[in-house]
C-alpha positions as CSV (number, residue, x, y, z in Angstrom):
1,X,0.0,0.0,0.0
2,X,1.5,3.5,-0.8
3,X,3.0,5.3,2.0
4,X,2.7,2.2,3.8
5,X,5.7,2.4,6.9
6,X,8.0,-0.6,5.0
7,X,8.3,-3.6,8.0
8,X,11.8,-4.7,9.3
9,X,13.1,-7.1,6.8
10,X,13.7,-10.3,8.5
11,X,17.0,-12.9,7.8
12,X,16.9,-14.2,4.0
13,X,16.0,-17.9,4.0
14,X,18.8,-18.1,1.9
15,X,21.0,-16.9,4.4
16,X,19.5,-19.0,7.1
17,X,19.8,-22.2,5.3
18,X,23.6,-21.1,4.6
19,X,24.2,-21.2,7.9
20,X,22.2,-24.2,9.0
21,X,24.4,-26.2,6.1
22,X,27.8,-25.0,7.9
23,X,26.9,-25.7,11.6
24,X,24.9,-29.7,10.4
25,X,26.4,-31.9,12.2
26,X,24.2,-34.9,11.6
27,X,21.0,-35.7,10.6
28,X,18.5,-32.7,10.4
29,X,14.8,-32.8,11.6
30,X,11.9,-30.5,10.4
31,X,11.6,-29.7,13.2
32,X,15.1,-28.4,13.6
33,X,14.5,-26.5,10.4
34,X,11.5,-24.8,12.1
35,X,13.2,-23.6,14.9
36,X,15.7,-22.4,13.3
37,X,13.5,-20.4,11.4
38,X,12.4,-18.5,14.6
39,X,9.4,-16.4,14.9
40,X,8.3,-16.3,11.4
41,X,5.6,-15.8,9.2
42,X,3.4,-18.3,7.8
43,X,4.9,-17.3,4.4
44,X,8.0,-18.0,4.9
45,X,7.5,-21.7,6.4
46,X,5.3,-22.1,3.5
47,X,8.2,-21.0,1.2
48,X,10.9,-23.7,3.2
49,X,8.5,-26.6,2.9
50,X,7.9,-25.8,-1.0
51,X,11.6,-25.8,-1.6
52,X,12.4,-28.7,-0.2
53,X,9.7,-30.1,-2.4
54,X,11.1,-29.1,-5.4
55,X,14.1,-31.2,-5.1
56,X,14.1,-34.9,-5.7
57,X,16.0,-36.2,-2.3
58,X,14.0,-38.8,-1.7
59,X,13.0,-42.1,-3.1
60,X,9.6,-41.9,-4.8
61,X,6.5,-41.5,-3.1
62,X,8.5,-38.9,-0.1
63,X,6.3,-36.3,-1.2
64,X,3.6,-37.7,-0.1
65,X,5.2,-37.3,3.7
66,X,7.3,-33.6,2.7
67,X,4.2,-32.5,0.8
68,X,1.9,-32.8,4.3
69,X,3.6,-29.6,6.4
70,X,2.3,-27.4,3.0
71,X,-0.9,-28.5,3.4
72,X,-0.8,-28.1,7.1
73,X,0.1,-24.6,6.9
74,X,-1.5,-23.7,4.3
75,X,-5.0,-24.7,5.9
76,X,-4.1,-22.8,9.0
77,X,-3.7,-19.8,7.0
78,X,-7.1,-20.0,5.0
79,X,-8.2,-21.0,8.7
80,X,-6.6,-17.8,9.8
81,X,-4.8,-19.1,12.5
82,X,-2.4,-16.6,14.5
83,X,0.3,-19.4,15.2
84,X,1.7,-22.0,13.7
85,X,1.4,-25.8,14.6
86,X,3.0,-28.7,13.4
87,X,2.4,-32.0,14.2
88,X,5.1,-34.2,16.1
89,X,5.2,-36.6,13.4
90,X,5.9,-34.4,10.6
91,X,8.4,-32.5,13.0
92,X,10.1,-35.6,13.4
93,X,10.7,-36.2,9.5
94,X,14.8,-36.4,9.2
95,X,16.9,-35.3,6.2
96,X,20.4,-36.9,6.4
97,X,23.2,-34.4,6.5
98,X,24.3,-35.7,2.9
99,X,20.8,-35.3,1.9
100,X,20.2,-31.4,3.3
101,X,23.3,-30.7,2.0
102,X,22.5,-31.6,-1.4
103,X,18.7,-29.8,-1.3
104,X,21.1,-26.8,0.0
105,X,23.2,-26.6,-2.9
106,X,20.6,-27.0,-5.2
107,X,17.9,-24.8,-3.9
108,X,20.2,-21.8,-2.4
109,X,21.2,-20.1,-5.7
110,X,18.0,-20.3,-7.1
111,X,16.7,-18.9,-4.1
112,X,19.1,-15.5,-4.0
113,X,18.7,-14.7,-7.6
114,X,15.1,-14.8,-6.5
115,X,15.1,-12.9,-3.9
116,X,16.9,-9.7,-5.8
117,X,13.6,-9.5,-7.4
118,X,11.1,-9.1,-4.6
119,X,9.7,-6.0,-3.9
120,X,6.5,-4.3,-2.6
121,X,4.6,-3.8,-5.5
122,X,1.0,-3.7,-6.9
123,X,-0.3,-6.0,-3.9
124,X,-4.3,-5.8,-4.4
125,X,-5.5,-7.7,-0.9
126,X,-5.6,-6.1,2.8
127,X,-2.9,-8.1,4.8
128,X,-5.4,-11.1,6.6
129,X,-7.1,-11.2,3.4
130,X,-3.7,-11.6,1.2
131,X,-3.0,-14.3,3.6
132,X,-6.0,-16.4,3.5
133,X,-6.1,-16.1,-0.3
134,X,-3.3,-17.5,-0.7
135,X,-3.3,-20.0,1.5
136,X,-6.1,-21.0,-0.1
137,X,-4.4,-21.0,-3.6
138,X,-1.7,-22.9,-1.8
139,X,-3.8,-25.6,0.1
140,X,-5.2,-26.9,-3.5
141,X,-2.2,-26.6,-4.8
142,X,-0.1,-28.8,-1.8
143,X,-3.1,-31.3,-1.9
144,X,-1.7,-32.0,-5.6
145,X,1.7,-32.3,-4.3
146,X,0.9,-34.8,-2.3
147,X,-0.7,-37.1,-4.9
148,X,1.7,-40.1,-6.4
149,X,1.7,-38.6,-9.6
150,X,5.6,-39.0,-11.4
151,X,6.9,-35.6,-11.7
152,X,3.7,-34.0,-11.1
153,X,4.5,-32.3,-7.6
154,X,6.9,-29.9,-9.3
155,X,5.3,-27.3,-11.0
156,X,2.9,-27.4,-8.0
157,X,5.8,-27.2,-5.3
158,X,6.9,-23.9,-7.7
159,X,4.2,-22.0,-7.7
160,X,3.7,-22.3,-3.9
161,X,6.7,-21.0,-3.4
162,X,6.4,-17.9,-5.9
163,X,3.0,-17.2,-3.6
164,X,5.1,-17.2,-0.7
165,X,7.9,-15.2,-2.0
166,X,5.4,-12.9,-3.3
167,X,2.9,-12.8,0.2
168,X,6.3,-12.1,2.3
169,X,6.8,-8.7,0.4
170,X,3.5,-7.7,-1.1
171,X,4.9,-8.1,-4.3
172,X,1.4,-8.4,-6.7
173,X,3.7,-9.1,-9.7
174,X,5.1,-12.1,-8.4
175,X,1.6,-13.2,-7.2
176,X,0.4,-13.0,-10.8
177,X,3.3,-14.8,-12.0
178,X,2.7,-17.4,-9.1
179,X,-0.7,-17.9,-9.6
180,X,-0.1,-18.5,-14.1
181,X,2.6,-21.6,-12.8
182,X,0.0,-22.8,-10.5
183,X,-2.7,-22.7,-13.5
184,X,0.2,-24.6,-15.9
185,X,0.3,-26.8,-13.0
186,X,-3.5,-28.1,-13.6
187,X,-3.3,-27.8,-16.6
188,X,-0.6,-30.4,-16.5
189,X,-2.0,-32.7,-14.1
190,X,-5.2,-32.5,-16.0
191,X,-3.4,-33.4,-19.0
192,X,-1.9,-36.5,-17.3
193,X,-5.1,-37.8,-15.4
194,X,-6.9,-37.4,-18.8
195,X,-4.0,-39.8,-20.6
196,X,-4.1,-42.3,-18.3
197,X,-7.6,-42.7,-17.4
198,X,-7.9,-42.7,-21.7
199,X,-5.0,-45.7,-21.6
200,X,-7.2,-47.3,-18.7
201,X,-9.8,-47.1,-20.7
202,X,-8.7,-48.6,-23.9
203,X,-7.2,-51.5,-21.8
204,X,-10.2,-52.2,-20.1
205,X,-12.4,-52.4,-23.4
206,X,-10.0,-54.5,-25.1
207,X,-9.0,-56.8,-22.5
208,X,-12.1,-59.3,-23.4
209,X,-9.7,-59.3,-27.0
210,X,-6.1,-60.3,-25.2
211,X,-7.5,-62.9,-22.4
């Protein structure tokens, strides 16, 4: 909003993770990454859980487990919950130090070139209602990353984080940019639901012909 008092910019993700990667000494928890996080926003746990998304660390099927915290916290916010709450369980889901090192590497770069670009900027919502939109953008969108589909938790796991990026500075140009990956998304899950339920299909009506 113009002549809005700009808040105190908090520590860069990318900064924080820097410096959870050089003091790992072992096997890091969610939860770890959480409190390490501090007091933060929704936004920017939002943002952490969608990263770690985007890189394949784990054996297929893990995003069914990495993909719950976005769909977690993105229900609180369309709940519009104050706090944040995680469940033990999910707090409890360990990356090996080989394995958070790797998502690090990977994710870190992509993540400062990003951040150069954020600014306030053409933000149309009030702040609760910015938050609850798009945490509900976000929930539909995590509920997707969560499905066994082969490469389909990607483009998903990207736009959520574009929303985040963009909710953490009111930046309305990366929400529009955020919200056309999250549209490509369906459109590409939509794609692939059609051409295997078509394949299904076929099978089925000439399976009478093969047995």
């Amino acid at each position: 909003m113009p002549g809005t008092p700009r808040r105190p910019h908090p520590t860069r993700l990318s900064t924080i993770l820097q410096r959870m990667v050089a003091e790992a000494d072992g096997p890091v928890t969610v939860g770890r990454i959480r409190q390490a996080l501090g007091d933060r926003s929704f936004a920017t746990l939002l943002l952490l859980f969608a990263v770690i998304n985007l890189i394949p660390i784990l054996p297929p099927g893990s995003t069914a487990i990495l993909g719950l915290p976005l769909v977690v916290v993105s229900a609180q916010m369309v709940w519009g919950s104050e706090t944040v709450w995680l469940p033990k369980r999910l707090l409890n889901v360990t990356l090996t130090q080989d394995q958070f090192k790797a998502m690090c590497d990977r994710i870190v770069p992509w993540l400062i070139k990003t951040e150069r670009y954020i600014r306030p900027r053409y933000w149309p919502f009030w702040p609760k209602q910015g938050e609850r939109i798009v945490g509900a953008i976000c929930l539909v969108l995590s509920i997707i990353v969560t499905l066994p589909i082969i490469f389909g938790n990607w483009l998903p796991a990207f736009s959520i984080a574009i929303l985040s990026l963009a909710l953490t500075e009111r930046d309305g140009a990366m929400f529009g940019f955020g919200v056309a990956v999250g549209l490509a998304a369906f459109a590409v899950i939509a794609a692939v639901i059609g051409s295997a339920g078509a394949v299904l299909g076929y099978v089925w009506s000439h399976a009478g012909m093969w047995f």
